[in-house]
C-alpha positions in Angstrom: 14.2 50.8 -17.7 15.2 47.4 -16.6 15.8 44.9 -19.0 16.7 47.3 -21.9 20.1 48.5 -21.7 20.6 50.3 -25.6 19.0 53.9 -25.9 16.9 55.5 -23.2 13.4 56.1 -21.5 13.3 58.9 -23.8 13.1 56.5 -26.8 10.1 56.8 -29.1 10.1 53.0 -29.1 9.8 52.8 -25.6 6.6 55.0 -25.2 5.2 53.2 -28.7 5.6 50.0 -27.3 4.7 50.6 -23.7 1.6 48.7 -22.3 2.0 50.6 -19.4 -1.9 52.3 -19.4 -3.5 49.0 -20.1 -1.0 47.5 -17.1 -3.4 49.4 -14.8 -6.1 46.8 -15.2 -4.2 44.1 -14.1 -1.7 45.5 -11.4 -3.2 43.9 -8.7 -2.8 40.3 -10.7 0.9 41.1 -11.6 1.4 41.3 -7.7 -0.5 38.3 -7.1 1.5 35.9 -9.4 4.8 37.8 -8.2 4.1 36.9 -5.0 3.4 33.1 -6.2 6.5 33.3 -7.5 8.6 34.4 -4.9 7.2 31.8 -2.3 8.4 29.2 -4.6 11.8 30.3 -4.8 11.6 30.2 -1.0 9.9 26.4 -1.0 13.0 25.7 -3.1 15.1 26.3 -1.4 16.7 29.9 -3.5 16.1 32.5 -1.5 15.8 32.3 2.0 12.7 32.8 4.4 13.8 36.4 5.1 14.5 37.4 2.0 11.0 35.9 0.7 9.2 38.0 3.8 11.0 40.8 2.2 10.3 41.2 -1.2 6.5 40.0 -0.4 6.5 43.2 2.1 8.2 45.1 -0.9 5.6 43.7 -3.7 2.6 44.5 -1.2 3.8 48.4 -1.5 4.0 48.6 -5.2 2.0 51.2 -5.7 2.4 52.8 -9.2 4.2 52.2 -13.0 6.1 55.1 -13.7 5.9 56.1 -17.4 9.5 55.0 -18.2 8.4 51.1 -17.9 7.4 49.6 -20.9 5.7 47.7 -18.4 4.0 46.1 -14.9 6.4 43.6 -14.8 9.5 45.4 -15.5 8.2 48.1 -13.5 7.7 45.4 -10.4 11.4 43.7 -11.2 12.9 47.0 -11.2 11.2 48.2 -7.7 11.9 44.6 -5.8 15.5 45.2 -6.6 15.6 48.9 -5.5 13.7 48.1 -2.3 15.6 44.5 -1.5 18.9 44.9 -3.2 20.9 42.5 -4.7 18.7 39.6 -2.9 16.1 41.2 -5.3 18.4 39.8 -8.5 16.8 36.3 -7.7 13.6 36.8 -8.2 14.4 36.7 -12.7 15.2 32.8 -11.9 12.8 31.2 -13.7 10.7 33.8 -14.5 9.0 35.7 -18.2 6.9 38.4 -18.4 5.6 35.9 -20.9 4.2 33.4 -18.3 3.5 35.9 -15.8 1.1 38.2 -17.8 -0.7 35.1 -19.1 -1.2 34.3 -15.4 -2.3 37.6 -14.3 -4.7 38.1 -17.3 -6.5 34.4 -16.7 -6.7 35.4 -12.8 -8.0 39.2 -13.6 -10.1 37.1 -16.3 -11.3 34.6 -14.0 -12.2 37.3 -11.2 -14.5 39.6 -13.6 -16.4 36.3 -15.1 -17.1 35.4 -11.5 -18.9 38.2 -10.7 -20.7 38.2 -13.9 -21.8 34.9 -13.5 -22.8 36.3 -10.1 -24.7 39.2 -11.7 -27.0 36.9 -14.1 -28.3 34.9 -11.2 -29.0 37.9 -9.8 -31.1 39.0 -12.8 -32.8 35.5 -12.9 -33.7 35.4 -9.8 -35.7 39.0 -10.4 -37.2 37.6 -13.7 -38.7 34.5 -11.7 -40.0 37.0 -9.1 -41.5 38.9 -11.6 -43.1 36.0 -13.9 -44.3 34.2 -10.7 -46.9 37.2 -10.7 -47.7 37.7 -14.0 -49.1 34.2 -15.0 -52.5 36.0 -16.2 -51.2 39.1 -17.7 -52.4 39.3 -21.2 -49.0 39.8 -24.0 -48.4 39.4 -27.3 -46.1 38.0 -29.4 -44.4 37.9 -32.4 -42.6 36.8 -35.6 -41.8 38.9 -38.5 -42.8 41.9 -36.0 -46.4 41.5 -36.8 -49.0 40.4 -33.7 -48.5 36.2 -34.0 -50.3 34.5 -31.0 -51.9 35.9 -27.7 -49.6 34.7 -24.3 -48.6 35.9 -21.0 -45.9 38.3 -19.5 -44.7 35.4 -17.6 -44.1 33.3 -20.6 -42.4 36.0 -22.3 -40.4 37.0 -19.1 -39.2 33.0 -18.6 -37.9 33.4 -22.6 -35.2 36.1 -21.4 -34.9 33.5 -18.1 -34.1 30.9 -20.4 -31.5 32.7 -22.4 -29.7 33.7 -19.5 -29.4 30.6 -17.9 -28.4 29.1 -21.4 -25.5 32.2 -21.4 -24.8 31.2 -18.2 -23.9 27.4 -18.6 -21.8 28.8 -21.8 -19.8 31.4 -19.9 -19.3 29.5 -16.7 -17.7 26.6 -19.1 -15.8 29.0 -20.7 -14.5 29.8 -17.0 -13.2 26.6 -16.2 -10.9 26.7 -19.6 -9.8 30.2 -18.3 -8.8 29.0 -15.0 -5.7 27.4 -15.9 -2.4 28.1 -14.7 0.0 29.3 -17.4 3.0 29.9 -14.7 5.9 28.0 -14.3 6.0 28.2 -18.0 9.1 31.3 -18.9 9.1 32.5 -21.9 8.3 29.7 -24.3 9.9 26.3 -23.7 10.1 26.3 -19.8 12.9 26.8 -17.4 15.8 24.8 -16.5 15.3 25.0 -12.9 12.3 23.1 -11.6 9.4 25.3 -10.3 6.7 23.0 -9.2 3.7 24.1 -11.5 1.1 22.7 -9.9 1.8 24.3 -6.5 2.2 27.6 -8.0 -1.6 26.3 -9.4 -2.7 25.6 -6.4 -1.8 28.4 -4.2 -3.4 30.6 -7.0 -6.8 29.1 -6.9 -6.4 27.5 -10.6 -7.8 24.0 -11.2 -4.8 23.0 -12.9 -1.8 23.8 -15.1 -2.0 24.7 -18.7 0.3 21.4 -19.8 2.3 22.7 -22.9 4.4 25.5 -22.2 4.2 27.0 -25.8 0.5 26.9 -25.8 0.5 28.7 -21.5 3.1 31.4 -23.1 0.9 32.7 -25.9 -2.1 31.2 -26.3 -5.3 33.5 -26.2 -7.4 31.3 -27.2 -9.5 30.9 -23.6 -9.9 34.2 -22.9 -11.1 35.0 -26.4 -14.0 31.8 -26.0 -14.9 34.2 -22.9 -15.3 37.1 -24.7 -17.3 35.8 -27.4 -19.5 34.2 -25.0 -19.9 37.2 -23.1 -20.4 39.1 -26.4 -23.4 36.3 -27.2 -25.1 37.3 -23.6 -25.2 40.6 -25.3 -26.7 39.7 -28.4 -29.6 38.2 -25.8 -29.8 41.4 -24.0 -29.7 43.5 -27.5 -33.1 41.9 -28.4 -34.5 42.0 -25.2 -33.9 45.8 -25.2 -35.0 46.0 -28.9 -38.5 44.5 -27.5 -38.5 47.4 -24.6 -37.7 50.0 -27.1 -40.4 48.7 -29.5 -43.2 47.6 -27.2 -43.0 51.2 -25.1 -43.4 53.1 -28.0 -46.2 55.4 -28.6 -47.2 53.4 -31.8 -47.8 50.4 -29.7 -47.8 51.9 -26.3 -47.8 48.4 -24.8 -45.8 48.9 -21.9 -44.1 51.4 -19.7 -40.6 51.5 -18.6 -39.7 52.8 -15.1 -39.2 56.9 -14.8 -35.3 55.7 -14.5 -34.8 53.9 -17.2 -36.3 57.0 -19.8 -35.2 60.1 -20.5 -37.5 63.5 -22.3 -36.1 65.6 -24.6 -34.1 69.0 -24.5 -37.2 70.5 -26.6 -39.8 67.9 -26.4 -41.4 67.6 -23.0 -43.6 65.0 -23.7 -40.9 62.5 -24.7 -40.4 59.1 -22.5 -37.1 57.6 -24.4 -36.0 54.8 -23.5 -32.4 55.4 -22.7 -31.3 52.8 -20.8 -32.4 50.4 -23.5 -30.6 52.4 -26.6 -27.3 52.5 -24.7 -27.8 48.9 -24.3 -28.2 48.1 -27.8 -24.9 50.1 -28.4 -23.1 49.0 -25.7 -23.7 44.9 -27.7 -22.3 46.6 -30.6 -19.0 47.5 -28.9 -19.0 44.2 -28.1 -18.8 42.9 -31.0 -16.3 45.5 -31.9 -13.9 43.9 -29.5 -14.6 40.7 -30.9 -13.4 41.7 -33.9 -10.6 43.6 -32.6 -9.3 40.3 -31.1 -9.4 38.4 -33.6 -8.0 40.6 -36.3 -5.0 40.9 -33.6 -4.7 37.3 -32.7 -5.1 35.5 -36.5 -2.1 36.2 -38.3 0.5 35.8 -35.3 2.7 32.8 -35.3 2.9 30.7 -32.3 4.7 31.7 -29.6 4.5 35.2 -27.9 4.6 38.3 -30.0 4.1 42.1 -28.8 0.9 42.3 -30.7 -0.5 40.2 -27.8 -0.2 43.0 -25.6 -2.5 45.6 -27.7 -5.6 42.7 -27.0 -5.5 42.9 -23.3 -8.1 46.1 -23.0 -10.6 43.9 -25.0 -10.7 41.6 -22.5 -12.1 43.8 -20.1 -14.3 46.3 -21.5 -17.3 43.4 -23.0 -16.7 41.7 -19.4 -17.4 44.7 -17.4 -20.1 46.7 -19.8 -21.9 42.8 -19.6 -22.2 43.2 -15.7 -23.7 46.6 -16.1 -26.0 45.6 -19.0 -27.1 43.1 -16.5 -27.5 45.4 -13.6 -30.0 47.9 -16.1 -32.2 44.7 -17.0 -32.6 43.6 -13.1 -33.8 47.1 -12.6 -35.7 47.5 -15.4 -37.5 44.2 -15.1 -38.6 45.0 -11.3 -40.6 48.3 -12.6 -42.1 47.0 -15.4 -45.7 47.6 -16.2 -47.9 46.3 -18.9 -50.5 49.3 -19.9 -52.6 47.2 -22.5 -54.2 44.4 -23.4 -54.5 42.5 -27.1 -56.9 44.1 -29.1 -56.8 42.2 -32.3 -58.7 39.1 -32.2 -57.2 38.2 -35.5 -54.5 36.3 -33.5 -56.5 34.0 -32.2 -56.7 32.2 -35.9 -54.5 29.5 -35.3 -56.5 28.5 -32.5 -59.4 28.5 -34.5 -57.7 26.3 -37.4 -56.2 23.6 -35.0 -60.1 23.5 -33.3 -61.5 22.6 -36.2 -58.4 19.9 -37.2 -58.9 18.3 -33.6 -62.6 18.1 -35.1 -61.5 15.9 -37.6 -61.1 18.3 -40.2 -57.6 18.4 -41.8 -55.2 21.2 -40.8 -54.4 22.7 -44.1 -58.4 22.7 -45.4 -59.1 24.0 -42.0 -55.8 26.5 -42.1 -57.4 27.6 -45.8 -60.7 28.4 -44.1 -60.1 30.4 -41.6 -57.1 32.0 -44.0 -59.9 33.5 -46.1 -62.6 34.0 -43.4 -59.5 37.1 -42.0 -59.0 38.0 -45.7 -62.5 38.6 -46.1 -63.2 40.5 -42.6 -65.8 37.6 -41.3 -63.6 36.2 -39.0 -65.0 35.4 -35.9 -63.2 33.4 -33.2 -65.1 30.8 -31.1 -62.1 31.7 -28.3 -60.9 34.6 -26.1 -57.4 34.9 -25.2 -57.1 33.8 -21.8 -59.2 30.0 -23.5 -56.3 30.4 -26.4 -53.9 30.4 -23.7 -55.8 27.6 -21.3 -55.4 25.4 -24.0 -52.0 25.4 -24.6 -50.9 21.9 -24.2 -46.9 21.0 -24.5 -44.0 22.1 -22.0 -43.0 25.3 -22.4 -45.7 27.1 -23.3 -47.7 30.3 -21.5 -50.5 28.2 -20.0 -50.9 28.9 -16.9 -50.9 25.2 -15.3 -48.4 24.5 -17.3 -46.0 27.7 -16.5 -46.0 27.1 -12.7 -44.8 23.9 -13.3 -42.3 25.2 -15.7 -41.4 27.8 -12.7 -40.4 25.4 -10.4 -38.2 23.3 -12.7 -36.7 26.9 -13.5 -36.3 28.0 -10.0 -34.6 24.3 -9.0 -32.6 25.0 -12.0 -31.4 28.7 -10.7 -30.4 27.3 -7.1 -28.2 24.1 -8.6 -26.2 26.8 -10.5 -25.6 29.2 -7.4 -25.1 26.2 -5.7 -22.5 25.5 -8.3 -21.2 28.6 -8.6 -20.7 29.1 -4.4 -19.0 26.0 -4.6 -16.7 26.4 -7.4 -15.5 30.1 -5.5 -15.1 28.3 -2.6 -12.4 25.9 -3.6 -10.9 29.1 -5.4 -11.0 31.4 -2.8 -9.6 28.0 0.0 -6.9 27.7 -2.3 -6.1 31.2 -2.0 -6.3 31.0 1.8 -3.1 28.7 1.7 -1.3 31.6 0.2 -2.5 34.1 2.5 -1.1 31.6 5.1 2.2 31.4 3.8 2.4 35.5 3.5 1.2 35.7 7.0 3.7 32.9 8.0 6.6 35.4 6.3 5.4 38.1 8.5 5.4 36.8 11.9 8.7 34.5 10.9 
C-alpha cells in the first residue's frame, strides 16, 4: 500500500474496497494518462528531461497490480517510485486518482465506441449488399404479428439499415461528449500548480477539456449517455433477432438461417435452433441490466467523487463490447440468409384492393367496408398479385422496386459520408496521439 499508512494489506477493508479486478480493463489507459502527466511536469519545468525519460521507461514496464493495491493508480505510483526513487515522489504534484481514472475510463471509453461505430458500418455495408439483390424477393410483413402487406426482402433488409444508421448518428454523438479531457482536474477543485489542461487534451487525442473541475472529477454522466445508446442499438438488434427466430420457424418456415448460426438438439436430430439469435436476445437483456445497474449506482450520490463510482466501471464495458459481437453475428447472419417461401395468402393484398377502388372515386372507408366483408365472407378476390401491389407503391421509402434503388443510392451516399466521417474524426485522434509518441520517442534518444 501507498497512500494508506493505518492497518495493513491484510485489512478486510482493503480487499472490500479494492477495484483492483476491474483495474484490468483499463491498465493500459492508467499508463497512457500517466504518461501525459509526467511529460507535463517535464514541459514545466518540475522534473527534468532525464528524470521524465525515466519514469516513462518505468511506466512502459508496468506490467501487473499486485493484490495488495486497492488500485491501478496506487499500484502505478507505488512502482514509479520503487523503479525511479525519490525523483519518483514528483510525479503526486498535481495529481488524483480522481482525475486520472475519469481520463482513462473516457479514453478506454472512447477507444471501444470507435470500433463499434467501425463494426456497424461494417454491418451496413453487408445489408446494402444484400438488399441490392433482393429488390424482387417476395416478404411479408407485419403488425400485430399477423400477415399485414406483401413487400420485398430488400425493403425489409433497408428497415434494419435504417436503424443502424439512426444508432449510429446517436452513438457517434454520444462519442464526442465522451471525448473530453477530465485531467488536469485533481481531486475536486483543481490544483494549485498550473498544469496546462488543454495540452494534456491535446496530446491525448481529446477535442477539448471538460471546463468545471467538479463536474471532470465525478461526473458519469457521458459515459452513461454511451451506454444507453449502445443499450438502444440492442433493443434494434433484439427485434431483428426476434424476426429471425420467428420467421425460421417450422410454423412459418419462411426463411432459413445459415448452418452456423443454428444448433440441433442433444435428443432431437431434426432440430434447426436458432442459437445465435436467442443469445442475442439475451445478451440485450444484460444490457439493460447494466443500465440499470448504473443508474441505481450513480442516482443517489452527491456531487463530487464517491467510492461507489468505482463499482460502475465493469458496466461500461460489458454492453460496449457484447454490442460489437451482436454486430459481428448479424453481418454474418445477413450474408447466408435465404428466403424458402413465398406469400401465400392473398388476403393481404386487401388494402390494395380498397385504396383501387377509392382512387376510382369511391370513398375509402365505403370502399375499406367492402372489401372488409368481401374477406369476412370468403369471396374475396383481389384484382392484383403481389409483385403489381408492390409496383404500385408510390411514396419514398417504400418496397417498390423503382423506388428502392433510388432509396439505395441515397442510403449507400449516406454510408460513405459517415465512414468518411468516422476516418476523419480517428485521424485527428490518432495525429494528436502522434505528438505524444514524439515526445516519448524524443525522451528516449535525449
Amino acid at each position: 500500500m501507498l497512500y494508506r499508512k493505518w492497518g495493513s494489506s491484510e485489512d478486510e477493508v482493503v480487499k472490500y474496497t479494492s477495484s483492483v479486478l476491474s483495474d484490468k480493463e483499463i491498465m493500459d489507459e492508467v499508463k497512457l494518462t500517466m504518461k501525459v502527466h509526467v511529460i507535463e511536469l517535464y514541459l514545466d519545468k518540475v522534473i527534468s528531461k532525464e528524470t521524465c525519460k525515466n519514469v516513462i521507461s518505468v511506466i512502459n514496464s508496468f506490467k501487473e497490480i499486485g493484490e495488495e493495491y486497492e488500485d491501478v493508480h496506487e499500484a502505478l505510483e507505488d512502482y514509479i517510485i520503487k523503479k525511479v526513487g525519490k525523483d519518483g515522489d514528483w510525479i503526486g504534484l498535481g495529481r488524483s486518482r480522481n482525475d486520472h481514472v475519469a481520463t482513462a475510463l473516457r479514453v478506454k471509453a472512447r477507444n471501444e465506441l470507435l470500433d463499434l461505430l467501425d463494426e456497424i458500418n461494417k454491418a451496413r455495408e453487408k445489408i446494402l449488399e444484400v438488399a441490392e439483390s433482393s429488390t424482387d424477393i417476395i416478404f411479408p410483413t407485419f403488425t400485430h404479428l399477423q400477415p399485414a402487406q406483401p413487400s420485398t426482402l430488400a425493403h425489409y433488409l433497408l428497415y434494419l439499415e435504417e436503424e443502424l444508421s439512426s444508432r449510429w448518428k446517436s452513438i457517434f454523438s454520444s462519442l464526442k461528449l465522451v471525448n473530453r479531457s477530465p485531467l488536469g482536474s485533481g481531486a475536486i477543485v483543481g490544483t494549485n500548480f498550473k498544469l496546462n489542461r488543454e495540452r494534456e487534451a491535446e496530446l491525448l487525442g481529446f477535442d477539448e477539456v471538460i471546463v468545471n473541475t467538479i463536474s471532470a472529477t465525478s461526473s458519469r454522466g457521458d459515459l452513461i449517455s454511451a451506454v444507453l445508446e449502445v443499450c438502444n442499438l440492442d433493443l434494434a438488434l433484439s427485434r431483428f433477432a426476434e424476426d429471425m427466430v420467428f420467421l425460421s420457424s417450422k410454423f412459418v418456415d419462411l426463411l432459413e438461417l445459415p448452418d452456423s448460426h443454428v444448433s440441433t438438439s442433444s435428443l432431437m436430430p431434426q432440430k434447426r435452433n436458432p442459437v445465435t439469435m436467442e443469445i442475442l436476445r439475451a445478451k440485450a437483456g444484460e444490457c439493460l441490466g447494466n443500465v440499470i445497474s448504473l443508474s441505481t449506482i450513480y442516482k443517489g450520490l452527491p456531487s463530487g467523487y464517491d467510492l461507489d463510482i468505482q463499482e460502475m466501471n465493469p458496466h461500461y464495458w460489458i454492453p460496449i463490447i457484447e454490442a460489437k459481437r451482436n454486430i459481428e453475428v448479424i453481418h454474418s447472419l445477413i450474408q447466408g440468409l435465404k428466403v424458402k417461401s413465398s406469400i401465400k395468402d392473398e388476403t393481404v393484398l386487401a388494402t390494395d384492393e380498397a385504396e383501387l377502388l377509392s382512387m376510382k372515386g369511391v370513398p375509402y372507408r365505403e370502399a375499406y367496408f367492402d372489401i372488409s366483408t368481401r374477406v369476412r365472407q370468403g369471396s374475396f378476390k383481389p384484382s392484383e398479385n403481389f409483385e403489381s401491389s408492390i409496383r404500385n407503391k408510390a411514396v419514398i421509402g417504400s418496397p417498390n422496386p423503382e423506388i428502392l434503388k433510388r432509396d439505395l443510392k441515397d442510403y449507400r451516399e449516406r454510408l460513405e459520408r459517415d465512414k468518411r466521417i468516422l476516418k476523419e474524426y480517428k485521424d485527428e485522434i490518432f495525429s494528436k496521439l502522434a505528438q505524444l509518441r514524439a515526445l516519448e520517442d524524443d525522451m528516449q534518444e535525449g
